[in-house]
FIKOLZA-1660 file (N, C-alpha, C; in steps of 0.1 Angstrom, whole numbers, plus 5000, padded with zeros to 4 digits):
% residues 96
   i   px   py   pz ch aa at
   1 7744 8480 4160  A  X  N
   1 7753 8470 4166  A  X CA
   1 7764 8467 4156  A  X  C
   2 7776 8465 4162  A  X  N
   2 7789 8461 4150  A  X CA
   2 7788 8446 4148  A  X  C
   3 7790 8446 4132  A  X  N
   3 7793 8432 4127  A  X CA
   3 7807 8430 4131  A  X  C
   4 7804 8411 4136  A  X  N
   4 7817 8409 4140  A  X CA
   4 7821 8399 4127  A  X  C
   5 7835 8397 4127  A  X  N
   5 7837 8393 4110  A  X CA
   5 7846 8379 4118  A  X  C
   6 7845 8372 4107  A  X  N
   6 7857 8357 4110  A  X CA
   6 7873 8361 4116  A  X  C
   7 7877 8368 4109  A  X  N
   7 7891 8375 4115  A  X CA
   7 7890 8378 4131  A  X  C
   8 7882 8386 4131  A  X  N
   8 7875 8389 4148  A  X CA
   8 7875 8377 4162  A  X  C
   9 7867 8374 4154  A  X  N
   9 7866 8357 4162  A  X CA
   9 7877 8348 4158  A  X  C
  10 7885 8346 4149  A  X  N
  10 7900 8340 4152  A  X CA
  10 7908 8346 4160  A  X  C
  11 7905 8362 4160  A  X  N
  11 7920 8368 4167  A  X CA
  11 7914 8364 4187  A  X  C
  12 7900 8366 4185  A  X  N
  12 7895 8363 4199  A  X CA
  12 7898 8348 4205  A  X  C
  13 7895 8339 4197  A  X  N
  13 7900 8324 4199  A  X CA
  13 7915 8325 4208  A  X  C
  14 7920 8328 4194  A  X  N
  14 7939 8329 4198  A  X CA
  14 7944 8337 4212  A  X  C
  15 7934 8350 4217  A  X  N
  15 7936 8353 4226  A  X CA
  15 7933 8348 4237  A  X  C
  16 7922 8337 4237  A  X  N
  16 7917 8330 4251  A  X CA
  16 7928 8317 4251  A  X  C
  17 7937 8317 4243  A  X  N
  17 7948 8310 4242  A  X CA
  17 7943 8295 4231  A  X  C
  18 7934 8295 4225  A  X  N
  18 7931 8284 4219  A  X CA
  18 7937 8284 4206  A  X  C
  19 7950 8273 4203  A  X  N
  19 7951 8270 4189  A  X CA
  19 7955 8257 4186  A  X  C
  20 7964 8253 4173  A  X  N
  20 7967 8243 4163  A  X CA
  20 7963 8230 4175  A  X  C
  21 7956 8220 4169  A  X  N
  21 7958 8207 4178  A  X CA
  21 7952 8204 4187  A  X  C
  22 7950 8212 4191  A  X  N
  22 7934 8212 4207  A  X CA
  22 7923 8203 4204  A  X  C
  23 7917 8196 4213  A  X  N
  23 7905 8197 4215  A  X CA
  23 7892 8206 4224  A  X  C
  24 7885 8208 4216  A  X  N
  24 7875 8218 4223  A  X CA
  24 7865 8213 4223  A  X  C
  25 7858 8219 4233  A  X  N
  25 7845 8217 4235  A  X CA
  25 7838 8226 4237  A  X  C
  26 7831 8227 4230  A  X  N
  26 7823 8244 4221  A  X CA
  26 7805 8243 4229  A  X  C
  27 7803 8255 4236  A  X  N
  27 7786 8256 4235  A  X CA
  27 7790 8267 4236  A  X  C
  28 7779 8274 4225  A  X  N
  28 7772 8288 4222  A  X CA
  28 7765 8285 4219  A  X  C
  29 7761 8300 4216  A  X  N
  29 7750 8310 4212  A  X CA
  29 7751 8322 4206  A  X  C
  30 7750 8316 4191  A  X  N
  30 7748 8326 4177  A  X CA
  30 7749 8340 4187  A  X  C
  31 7739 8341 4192  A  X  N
  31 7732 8359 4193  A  X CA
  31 7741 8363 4203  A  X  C
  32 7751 8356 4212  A  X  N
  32 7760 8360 4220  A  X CA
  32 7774 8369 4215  A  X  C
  33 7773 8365 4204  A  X  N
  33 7784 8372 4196  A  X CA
  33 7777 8382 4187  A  X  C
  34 7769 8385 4189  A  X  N
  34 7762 8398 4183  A  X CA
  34 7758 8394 4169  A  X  C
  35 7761 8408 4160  A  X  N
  35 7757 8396 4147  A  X CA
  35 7772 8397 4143  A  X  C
  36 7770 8381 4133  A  X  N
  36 7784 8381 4127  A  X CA
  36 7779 8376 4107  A  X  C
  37 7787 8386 4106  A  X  N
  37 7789 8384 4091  A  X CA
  37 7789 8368 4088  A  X  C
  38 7778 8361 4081  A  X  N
  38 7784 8349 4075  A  X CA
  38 7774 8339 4088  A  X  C
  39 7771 8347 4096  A  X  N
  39 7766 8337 4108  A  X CA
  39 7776 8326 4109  A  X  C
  40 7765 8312 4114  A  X  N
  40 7770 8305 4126  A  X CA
  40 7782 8296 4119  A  X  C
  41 7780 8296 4104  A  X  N
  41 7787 8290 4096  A  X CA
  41 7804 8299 4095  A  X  C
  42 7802 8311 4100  A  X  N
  42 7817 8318 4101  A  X CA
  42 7823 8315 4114  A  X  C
  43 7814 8314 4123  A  X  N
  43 7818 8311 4135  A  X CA
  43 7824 8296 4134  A  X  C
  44 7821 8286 4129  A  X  N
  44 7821 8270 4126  A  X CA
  44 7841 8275 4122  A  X  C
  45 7841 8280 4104  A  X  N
  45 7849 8283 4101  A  X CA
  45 7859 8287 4109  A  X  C
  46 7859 8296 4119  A  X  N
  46 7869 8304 4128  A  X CA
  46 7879 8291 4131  A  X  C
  47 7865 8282 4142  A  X  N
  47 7867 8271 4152  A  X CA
  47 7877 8265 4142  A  X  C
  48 7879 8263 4132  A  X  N
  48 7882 8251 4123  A  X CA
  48 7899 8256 4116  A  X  C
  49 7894 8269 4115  A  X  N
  49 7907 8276 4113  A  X CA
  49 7920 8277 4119  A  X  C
  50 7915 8281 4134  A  X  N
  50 7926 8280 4146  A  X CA
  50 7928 8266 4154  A  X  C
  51 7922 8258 4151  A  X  N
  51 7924 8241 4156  A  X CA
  51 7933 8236 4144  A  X  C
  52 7932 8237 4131  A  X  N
  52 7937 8231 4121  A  X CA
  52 7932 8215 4122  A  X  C
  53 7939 8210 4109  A  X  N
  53 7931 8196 4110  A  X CA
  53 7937 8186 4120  A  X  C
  54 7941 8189 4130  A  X  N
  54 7944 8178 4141  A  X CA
  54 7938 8187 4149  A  X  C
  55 7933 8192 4150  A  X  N
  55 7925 8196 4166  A  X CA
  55 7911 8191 4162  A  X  C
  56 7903 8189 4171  A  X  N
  56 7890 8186 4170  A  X CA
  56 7882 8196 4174  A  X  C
  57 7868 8195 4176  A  X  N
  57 7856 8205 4176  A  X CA
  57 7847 8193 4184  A  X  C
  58 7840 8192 4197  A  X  N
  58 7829 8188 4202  A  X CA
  58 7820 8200 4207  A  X  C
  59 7808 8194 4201  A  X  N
  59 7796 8204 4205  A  X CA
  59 7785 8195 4207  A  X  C
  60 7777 8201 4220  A  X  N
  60 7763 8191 4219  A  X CA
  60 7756 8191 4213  A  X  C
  61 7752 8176 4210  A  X  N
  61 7741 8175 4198  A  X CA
  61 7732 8162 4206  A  X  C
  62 7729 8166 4220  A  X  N
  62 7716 8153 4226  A  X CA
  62 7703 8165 4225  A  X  C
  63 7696 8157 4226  A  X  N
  63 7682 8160 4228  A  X CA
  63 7676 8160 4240  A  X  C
  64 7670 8174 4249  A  X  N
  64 7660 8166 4260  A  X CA
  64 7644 8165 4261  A  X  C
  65 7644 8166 4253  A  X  N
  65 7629 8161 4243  A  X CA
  65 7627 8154 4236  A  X  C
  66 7613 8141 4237  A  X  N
  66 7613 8134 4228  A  X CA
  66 7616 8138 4212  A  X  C
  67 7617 8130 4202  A  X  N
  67 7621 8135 4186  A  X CA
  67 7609 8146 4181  A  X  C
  68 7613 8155 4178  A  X  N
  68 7611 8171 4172  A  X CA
  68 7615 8172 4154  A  X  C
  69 7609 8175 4148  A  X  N
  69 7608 8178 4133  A  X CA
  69 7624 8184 4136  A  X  C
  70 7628 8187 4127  A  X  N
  70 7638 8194 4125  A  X CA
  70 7633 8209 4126  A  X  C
  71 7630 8216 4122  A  X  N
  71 7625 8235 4125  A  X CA
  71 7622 8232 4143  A  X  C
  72 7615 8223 4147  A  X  N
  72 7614 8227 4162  A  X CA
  72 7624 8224 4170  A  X  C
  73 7631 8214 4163  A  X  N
  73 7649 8214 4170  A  X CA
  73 7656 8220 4171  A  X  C
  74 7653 8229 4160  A  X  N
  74 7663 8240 4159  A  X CA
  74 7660 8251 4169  A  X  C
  75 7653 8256 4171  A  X  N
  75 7644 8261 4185  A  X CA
  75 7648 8257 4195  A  X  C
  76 7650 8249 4201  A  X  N
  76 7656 8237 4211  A  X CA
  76 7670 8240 4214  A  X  C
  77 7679 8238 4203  A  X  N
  77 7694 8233 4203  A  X CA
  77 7701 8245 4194  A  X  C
  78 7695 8251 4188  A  X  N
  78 7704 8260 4183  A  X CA
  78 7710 8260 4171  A  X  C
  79 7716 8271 4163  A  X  N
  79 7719 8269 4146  A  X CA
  79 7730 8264 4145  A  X  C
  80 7744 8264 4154  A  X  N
  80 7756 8255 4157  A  X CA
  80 7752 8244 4155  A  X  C
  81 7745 8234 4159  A  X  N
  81 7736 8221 4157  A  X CA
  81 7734 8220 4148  A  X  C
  82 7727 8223 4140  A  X  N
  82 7718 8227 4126  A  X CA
  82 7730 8227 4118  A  X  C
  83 7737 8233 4115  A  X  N
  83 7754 8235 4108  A  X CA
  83 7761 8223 4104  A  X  C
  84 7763 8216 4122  A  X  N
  84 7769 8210 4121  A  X CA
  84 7762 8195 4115  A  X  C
  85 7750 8191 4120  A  X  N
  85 7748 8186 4116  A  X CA
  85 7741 8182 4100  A  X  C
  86 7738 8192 4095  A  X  N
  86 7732 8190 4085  A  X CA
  86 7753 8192 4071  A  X  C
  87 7758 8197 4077  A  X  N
  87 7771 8196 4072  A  X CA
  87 7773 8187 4063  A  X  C
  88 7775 8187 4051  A  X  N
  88 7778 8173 4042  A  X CA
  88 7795 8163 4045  A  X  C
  89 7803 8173 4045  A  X  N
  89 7812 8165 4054  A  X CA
  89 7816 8162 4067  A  X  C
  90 7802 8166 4073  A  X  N
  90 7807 8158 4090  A  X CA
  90 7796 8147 4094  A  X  C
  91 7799 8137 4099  A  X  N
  91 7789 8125 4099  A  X CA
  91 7784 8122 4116  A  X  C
  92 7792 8133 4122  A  X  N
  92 7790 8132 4134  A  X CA
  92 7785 8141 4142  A  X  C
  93 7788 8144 4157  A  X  N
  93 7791 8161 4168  A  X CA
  93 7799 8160 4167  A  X  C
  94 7809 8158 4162  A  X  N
  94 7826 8161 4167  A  X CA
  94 7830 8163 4150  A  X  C
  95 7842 8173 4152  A  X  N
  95 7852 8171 4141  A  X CA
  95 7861 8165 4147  A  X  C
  96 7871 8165 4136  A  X  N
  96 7885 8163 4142  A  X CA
  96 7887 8145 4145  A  X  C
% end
């Protein structure tokens, strides 16, 4: 299987026409993009790259199960989640 790299997924962003200033609203799935060098945290990076800092980033971060340890949320919700929230500078689901 080909590694997909950050460049990759910016040039694909830019083609679905997404850039500078947008708001987005993001759900994936890591394994949907095959593997990517750097994982979910390159993928994060892309998002952040082609929005610049006036665009935003929303991604879900509810729960439909009562409260779960963190390893079994991750199971649940996914490593985007996990990223984002465990992130030292983001205090929220949203950038931007």
């Amino acid at each position: 299987m080909m590694i997909v790299t950050k460049s990759q997924i910016i040039a694909g962003l830019r083609d679905l026409g997404i850039k500078e200033e947008m708001e987005l609203e993001v759900h994936s799935s890591l394994s949907s993009f095959g593997i990517v060098d750097g994982g979910a945290k390159t993928v994060i990076d892309a998002l952040k790259e082609v929005l610049g800092q006036n665009g935003s980033i929303f991604m879900p971060a509810l729960r439909l199960s009562p409260e779960l340890p963190l390893s079994e949320t991750d199971k649940k919700l996914g490593i985007f989640r996990k990223i984002k929230v465990l992130s030292p500078d983001n205090t929220r689901s949203a950038m931007g």
